[in-house]
N, CA, C and O atoms as a printed pandas DataFrame, in Angstrom:
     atom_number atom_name residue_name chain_id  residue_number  x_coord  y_coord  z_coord
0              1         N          UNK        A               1   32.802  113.355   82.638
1              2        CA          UNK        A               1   33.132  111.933   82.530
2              3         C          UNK        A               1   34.536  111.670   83.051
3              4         O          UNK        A               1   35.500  112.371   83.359
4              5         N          UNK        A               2   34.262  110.398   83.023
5              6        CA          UNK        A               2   36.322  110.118   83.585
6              7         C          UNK        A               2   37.437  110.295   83.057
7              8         O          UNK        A               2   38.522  110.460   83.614
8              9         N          UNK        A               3   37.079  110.249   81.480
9             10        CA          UNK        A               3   37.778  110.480   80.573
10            11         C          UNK        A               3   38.512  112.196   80.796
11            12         O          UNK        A               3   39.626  112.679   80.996
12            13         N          UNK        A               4   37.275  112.614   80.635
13            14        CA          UNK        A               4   37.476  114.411   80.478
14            15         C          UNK        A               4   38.259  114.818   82.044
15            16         O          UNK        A               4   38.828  115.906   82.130
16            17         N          UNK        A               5   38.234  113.905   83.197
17            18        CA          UNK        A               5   38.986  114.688   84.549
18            19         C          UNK        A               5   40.482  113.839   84.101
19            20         O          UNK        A               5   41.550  114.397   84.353
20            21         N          UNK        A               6   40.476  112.743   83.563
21            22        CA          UNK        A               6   42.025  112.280   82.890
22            23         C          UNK        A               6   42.509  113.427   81.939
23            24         O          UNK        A               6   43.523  113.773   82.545
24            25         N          UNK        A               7   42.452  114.078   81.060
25            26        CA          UNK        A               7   42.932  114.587   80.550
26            27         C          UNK        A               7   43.206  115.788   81.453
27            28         O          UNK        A               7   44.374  116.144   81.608
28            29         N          UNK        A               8   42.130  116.487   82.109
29            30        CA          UNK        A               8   42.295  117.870   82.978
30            31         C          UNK        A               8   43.467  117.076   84.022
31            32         O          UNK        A               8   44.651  117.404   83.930
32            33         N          UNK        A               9   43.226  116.496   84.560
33            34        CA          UNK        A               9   44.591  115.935   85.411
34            35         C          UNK        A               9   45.733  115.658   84.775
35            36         O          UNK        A               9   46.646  115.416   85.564
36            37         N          UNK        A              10   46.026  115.602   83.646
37            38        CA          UNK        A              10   47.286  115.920   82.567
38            39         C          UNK        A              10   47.641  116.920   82.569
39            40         O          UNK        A              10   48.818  117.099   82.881
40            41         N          UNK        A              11   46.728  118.160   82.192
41            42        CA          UNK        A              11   46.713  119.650   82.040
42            43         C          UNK        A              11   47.440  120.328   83.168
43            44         O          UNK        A              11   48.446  120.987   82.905
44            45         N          UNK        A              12   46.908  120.190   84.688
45            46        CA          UNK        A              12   47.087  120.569   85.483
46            47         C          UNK        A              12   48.799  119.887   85.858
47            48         O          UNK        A              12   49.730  120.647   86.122
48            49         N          UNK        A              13   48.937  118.543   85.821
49            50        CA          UNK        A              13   50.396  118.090   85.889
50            51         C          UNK        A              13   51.629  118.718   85.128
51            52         O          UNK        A              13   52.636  119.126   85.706
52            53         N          UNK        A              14   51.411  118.750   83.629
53            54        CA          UNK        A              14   52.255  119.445   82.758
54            55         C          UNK        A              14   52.174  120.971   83.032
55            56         O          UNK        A              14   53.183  121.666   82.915
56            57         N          UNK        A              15   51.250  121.375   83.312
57            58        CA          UNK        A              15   51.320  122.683   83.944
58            59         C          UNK        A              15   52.299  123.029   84.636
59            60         O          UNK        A              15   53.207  123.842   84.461
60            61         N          UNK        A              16   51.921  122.041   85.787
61            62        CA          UNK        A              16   52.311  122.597   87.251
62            63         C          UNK        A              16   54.495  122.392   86.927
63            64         O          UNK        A              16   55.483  122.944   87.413
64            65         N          UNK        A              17   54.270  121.322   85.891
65            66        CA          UNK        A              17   55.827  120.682   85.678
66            67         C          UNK        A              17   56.691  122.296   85.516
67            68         O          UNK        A              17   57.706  122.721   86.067
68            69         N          UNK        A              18   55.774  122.896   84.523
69            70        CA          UNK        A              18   56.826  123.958   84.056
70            71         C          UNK        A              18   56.781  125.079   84.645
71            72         O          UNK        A              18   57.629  125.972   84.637
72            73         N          UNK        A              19   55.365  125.024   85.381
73            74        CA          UNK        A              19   55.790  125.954   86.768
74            75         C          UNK        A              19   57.150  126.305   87.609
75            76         O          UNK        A              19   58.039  127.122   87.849
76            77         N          UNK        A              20   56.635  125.139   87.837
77            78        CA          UNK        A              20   58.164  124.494   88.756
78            79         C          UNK        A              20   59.564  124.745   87.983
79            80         O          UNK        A              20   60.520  125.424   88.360
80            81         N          UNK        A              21   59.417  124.055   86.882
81            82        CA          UNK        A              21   60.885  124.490   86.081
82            83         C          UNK        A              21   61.062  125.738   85.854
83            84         O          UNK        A              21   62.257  126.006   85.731
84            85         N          UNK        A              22   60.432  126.534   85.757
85            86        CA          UNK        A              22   60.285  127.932   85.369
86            87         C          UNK        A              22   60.723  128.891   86.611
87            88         O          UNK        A              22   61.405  129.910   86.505
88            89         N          UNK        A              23   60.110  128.272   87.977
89            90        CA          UNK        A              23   60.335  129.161   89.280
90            91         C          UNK        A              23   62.476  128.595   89.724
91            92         O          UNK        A              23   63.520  129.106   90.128
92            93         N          UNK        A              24   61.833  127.067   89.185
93            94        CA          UNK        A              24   63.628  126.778   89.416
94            95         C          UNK        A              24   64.973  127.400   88.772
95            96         O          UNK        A              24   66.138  127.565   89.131
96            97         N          UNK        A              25   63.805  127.781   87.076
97            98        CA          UNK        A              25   64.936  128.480   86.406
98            99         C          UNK        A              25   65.309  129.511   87.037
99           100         O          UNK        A              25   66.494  129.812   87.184
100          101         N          UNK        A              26   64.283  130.208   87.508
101          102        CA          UNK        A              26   64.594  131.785   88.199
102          103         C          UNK        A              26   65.487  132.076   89.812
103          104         O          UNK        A              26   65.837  133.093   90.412
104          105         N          UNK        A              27   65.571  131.003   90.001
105          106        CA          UNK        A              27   66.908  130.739   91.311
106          107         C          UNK        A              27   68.276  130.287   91.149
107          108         O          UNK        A              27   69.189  130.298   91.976
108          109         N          UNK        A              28   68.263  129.756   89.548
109          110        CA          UNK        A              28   69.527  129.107   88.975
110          111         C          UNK        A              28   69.717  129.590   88.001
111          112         O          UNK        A              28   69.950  128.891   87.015
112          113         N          UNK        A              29   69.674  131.458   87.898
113          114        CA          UNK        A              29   69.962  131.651   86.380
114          115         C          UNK        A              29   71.202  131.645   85.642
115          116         O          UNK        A              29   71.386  131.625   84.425
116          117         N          UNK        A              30   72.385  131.675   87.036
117          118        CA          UNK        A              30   73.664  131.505   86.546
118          119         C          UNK        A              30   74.076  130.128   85.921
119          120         O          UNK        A              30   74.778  129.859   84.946
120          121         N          UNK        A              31   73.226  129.154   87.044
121          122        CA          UNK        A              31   74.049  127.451   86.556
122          123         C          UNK        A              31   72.812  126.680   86.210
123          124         O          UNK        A              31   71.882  126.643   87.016
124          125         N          UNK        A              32   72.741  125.995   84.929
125          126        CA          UNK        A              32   71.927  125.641   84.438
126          127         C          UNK        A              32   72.645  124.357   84.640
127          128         O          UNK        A              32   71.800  123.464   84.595
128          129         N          UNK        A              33   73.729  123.910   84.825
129          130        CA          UNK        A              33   74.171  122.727   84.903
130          131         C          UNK        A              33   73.310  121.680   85.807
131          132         O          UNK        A              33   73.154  120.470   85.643
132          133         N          UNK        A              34   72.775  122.598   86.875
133          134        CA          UNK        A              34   72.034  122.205   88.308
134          135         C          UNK        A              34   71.043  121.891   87.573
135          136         O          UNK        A              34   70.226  121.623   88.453
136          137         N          UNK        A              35   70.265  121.648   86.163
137          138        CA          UNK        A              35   69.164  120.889   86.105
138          139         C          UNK        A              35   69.500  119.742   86.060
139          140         O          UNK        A              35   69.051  118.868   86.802
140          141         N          UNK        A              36   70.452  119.557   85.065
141          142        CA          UNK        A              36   71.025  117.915   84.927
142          143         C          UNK        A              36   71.235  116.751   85.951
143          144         O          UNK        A              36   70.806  115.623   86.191
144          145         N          UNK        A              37   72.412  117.939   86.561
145          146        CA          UNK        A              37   73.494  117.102   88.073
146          147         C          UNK        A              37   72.171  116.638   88.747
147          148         O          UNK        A              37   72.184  115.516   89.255
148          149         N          UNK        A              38   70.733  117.567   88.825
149          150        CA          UNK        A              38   69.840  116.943   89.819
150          151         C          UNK        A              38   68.773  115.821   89.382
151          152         O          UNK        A              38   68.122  115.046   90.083
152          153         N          UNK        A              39   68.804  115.957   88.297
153          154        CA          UNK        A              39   67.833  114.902   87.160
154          155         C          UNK        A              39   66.619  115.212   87.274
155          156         O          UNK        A              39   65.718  114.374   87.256
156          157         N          UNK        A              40   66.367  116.996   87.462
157          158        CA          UNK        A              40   64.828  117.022   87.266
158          159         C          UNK        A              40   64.603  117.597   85.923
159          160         O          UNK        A              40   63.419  117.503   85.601
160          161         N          UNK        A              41   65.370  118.176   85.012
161          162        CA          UNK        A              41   65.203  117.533   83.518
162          163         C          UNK        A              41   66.459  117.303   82.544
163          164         O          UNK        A              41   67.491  117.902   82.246
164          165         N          UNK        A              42   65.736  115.977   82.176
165          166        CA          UNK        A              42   67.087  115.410   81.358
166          167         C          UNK        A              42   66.923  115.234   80.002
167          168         O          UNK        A              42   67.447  114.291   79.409
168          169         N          UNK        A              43   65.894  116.482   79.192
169          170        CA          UNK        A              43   65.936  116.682   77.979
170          171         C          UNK        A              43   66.151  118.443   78.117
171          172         O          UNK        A              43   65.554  119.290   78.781
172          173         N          UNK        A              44   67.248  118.513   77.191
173          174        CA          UNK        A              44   67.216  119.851   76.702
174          175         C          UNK        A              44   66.127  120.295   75.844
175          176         O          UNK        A              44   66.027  121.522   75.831
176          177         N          UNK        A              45   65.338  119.718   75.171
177          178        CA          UNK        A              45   64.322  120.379   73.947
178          179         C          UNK        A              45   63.831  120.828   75.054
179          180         O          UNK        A              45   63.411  121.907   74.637
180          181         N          UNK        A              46   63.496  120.805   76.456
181          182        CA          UNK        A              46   62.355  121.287   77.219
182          183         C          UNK        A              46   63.079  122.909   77.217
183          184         O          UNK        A              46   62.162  123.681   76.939
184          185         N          UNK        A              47   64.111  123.528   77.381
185          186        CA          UNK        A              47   64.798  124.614   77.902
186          187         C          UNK        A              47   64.492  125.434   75.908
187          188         O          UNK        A              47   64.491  126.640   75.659
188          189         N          UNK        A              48   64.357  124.705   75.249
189          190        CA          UNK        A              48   64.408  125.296   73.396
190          191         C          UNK        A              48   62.681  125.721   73.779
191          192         O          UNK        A              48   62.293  126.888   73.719
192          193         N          UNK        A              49   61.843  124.654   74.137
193          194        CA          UNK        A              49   60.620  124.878   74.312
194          195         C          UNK        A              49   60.197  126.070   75.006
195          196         O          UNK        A              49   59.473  126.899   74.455
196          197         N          UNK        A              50   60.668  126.212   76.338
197          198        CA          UNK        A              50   60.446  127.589   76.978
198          199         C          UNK        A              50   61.506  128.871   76.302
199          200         O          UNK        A              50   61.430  129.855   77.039
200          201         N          UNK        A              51   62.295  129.072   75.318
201          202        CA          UNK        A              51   62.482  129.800   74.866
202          203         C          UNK        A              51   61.828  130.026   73.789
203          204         O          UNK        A              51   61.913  131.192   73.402
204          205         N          UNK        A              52   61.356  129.503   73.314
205          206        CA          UNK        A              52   60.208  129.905   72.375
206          207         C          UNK        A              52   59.069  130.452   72.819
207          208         O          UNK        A              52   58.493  131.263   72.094
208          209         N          UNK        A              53   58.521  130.098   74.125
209          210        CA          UNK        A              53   57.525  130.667   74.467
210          211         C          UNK        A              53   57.889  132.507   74.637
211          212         O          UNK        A              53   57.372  133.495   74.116
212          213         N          UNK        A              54   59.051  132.326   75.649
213          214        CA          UNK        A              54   59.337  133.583   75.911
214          215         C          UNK        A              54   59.058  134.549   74.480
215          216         O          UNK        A              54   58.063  135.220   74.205
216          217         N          UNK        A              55   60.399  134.337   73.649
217          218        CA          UNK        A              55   60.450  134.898   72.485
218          219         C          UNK        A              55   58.440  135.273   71.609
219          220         O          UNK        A              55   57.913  136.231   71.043
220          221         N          UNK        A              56   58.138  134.284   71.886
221          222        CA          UNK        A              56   56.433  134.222   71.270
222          223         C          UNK        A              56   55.631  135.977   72.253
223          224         O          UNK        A              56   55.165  137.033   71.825
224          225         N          UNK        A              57   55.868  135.396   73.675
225          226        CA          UNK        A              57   55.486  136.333   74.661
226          227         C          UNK        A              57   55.768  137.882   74.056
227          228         O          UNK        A              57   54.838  138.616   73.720
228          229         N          UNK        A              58   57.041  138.232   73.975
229          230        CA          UNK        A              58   57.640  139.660   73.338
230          231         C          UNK        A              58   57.015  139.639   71.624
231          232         O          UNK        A              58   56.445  140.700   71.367
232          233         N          UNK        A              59   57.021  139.023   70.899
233          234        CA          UNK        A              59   56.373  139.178   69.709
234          235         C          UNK        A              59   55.165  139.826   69.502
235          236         O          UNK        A              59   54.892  140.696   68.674
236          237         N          UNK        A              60   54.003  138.948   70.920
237          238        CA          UNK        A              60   53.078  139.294   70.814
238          239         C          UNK        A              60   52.890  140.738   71.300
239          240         O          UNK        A              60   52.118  141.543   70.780
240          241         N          UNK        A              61   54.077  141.089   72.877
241          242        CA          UNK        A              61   54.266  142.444   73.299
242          243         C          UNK        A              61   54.280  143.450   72.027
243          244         O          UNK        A              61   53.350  144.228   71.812
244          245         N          UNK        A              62   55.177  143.374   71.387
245          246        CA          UNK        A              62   55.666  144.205   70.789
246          247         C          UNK        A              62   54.528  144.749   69.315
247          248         O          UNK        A              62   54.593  145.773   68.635
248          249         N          UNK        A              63   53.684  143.733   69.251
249          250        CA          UNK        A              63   52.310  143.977   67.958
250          251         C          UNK        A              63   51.925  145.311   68.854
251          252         O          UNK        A              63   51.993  146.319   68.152
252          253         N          UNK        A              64   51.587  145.549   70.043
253          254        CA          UNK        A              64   50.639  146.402   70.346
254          255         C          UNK        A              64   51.459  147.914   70.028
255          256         O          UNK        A              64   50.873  148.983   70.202
């Protein structure tokens, strides 16, 4: 339904967002300032958010 490709077209957007932030983090690991100055993100909870994931990632490493 239309409904259900609206939401998958959300999925795939927010996805692709932190893709991107994620490949950007990895070219700017010294200056994080360069997210701001460029305004492609202008909330910090997003940078708390992907550290949690990370941290989650090794948690789960480390069960095995």
């Amino acid at each position: 339904s239309l409904l259900n490709e609206l939401i998958y077209a959300e999925i795939i957007t927010c996805v692709s967002k932190l893709v991107i932030w994620f490949l950007y983090d990895l070219y700017n690991m010294d200056d994080h300032s360069s997210y701001t100055d460029s305004g492609i993100v202008q909330d910090s909870s997003m940078f708390d958010m992907t550290d949690d994931m990370d941290s989650f990632q090794e948690s789960e490493m480390n069960m095995d």
